[in-house]
C-alpha positions as CSV (number, residue, x, y, z in Angstrom):
1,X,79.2,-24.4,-240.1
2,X,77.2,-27.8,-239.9
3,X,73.3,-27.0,-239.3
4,X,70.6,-29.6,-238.2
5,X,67.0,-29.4,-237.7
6,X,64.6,-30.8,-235.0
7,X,61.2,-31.4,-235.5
8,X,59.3,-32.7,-232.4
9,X,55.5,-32.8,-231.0
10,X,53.9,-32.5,-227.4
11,X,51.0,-31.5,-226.0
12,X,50.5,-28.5,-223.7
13,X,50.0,-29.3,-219.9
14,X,46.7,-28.7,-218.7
15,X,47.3,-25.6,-216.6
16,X,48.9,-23.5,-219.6
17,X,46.9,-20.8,-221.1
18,X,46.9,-19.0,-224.6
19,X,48.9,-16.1,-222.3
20,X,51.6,-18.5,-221.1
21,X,52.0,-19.6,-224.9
22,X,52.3,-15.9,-226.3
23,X,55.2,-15.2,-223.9
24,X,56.8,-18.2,-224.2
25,X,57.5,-17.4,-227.9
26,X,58.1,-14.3,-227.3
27,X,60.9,-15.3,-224.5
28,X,62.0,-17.9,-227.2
29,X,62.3,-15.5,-230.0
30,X,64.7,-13.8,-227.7
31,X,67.0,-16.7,-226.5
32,X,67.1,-18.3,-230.3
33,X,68.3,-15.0,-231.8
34,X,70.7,-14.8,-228.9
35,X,71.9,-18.4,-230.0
36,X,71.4,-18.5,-233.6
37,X,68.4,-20.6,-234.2
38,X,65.3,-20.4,-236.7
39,X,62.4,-21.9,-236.9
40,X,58.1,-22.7,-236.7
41,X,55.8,-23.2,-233.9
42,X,52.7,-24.6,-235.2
43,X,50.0,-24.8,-232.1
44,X,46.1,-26.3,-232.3
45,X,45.3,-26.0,-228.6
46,X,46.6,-28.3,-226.7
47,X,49.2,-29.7,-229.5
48,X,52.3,-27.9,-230.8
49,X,54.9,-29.1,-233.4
50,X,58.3,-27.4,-233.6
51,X,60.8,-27.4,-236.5
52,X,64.2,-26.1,-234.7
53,X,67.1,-25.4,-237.0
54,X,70.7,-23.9,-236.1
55,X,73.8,-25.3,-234.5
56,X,73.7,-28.8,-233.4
57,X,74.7,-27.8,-230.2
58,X,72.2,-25.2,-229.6
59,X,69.3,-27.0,-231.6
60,X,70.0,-29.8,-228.8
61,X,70.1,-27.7,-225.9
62,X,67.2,-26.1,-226.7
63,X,65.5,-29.3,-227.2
64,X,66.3,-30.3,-223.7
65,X,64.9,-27.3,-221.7
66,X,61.4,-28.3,-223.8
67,X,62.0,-31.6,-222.7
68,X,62.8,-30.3,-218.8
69,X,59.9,-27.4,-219.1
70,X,56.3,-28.8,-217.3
71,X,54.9,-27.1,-219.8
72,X,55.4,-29.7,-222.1
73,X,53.7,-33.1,-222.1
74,X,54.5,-36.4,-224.6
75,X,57.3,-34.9,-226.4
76,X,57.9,-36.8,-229.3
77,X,61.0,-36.3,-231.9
78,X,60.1,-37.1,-235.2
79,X,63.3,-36.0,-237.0
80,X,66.6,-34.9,-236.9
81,X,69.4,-34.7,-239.0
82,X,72.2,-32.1,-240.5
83,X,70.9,-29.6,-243.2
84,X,72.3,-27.8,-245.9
85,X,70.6,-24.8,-245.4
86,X,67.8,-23.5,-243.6
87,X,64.2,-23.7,-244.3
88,X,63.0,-20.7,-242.0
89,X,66.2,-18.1,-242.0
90,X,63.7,-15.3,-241.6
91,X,61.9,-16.5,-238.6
92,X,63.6,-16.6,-234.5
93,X,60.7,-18.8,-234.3
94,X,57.5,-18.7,-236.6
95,X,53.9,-18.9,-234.7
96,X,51.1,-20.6,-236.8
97,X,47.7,-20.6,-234.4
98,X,45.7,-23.5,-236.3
99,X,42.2,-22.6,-234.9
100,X,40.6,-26.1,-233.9
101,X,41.4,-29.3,-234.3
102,X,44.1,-28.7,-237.0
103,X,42.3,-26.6,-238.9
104,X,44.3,-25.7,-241.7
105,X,43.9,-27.0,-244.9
106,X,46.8,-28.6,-246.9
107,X,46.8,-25.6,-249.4
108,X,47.5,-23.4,-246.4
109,X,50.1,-25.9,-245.1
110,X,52.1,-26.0,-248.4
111,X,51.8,-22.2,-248.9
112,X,54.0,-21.7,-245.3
113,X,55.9,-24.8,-245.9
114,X,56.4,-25.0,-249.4
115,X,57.4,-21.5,-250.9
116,X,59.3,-20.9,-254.1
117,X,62.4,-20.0,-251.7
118,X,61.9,-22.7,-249.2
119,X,64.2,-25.8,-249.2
120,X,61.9,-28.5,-248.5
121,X,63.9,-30.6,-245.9
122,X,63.4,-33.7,-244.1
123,X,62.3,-31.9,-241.5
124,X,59.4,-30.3,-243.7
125,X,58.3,-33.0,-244.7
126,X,58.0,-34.9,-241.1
127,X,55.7,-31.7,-240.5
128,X,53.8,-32.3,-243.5
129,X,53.3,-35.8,-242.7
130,X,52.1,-35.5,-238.9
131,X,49.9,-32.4,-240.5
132,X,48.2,-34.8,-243.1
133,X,47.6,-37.2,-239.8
134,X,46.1,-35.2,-237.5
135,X,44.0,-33.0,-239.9
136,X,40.7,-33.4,-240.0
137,X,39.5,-31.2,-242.0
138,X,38.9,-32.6,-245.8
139,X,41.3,-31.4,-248.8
């Protein structure tokens, strides 16, 4: 079975609250169990940045109902690319609330991203990198 990731950013749309966000994942969870798919969610109010992994085909179809859903503004794709394995089998879709602007700190980052069992993927580190450039909070 070939596997890819996606890794992409937007921004929320001005009318979505932290209630539409919960049951969006929750919704999500649901349709990428139904259709194989892993992944994270990391949100900072109004930013998100997805890592999608699973089939091609369903890792792209999935990317286009974000791209179709107004609940999404300036989506962005920052990688994607076939994958030997995946980085978040345990997760229908992780959900990381960072409180602020970004505020995480790298140790944080690297202890979610980076664990013993983790494949660190191109995808990985394309979060890592957009993480280190948006953060503002000193390492």
């Amino acid at each position: 079975m070939t596997l890819v990731e996606l890794v992409y950013t937007s921004e929320a749309a001005s009318h979505v609250t932290s209630d539409d966000i919960h049951q969006l994942v929750e919704k999500a969870r649901i349709k990428n169990r139904r259709h194989g798919l892993s992944g994270l969610l990391i949100h900072s109010a109004p930013y998100f940045i997805q890592l999608i992994e699973g089939k091609a085909e369903a890792v792209i179809e999935t990317f286009n109902r974000v791209q179709e859903d107004a609940r999404h503004q300036n989506i962005h794709m920052l990688q994607l690319g076939l994958i030997d394995q995946r980085s978040f089998p345990e997760w229908d879709m992780g959900l990381i609330h960072a409180v602020g602007d970004w505020n995480l700190d790298n140790k944080q980052i690297d202890r979610i991203l980076r664990r013993p069992s983790r494949q660190v993927s191109k995808g990985i580190l394309a979060i890592e990198h957009f993480y280190q450039q948006a953060s503002v909070v000193p390492v």
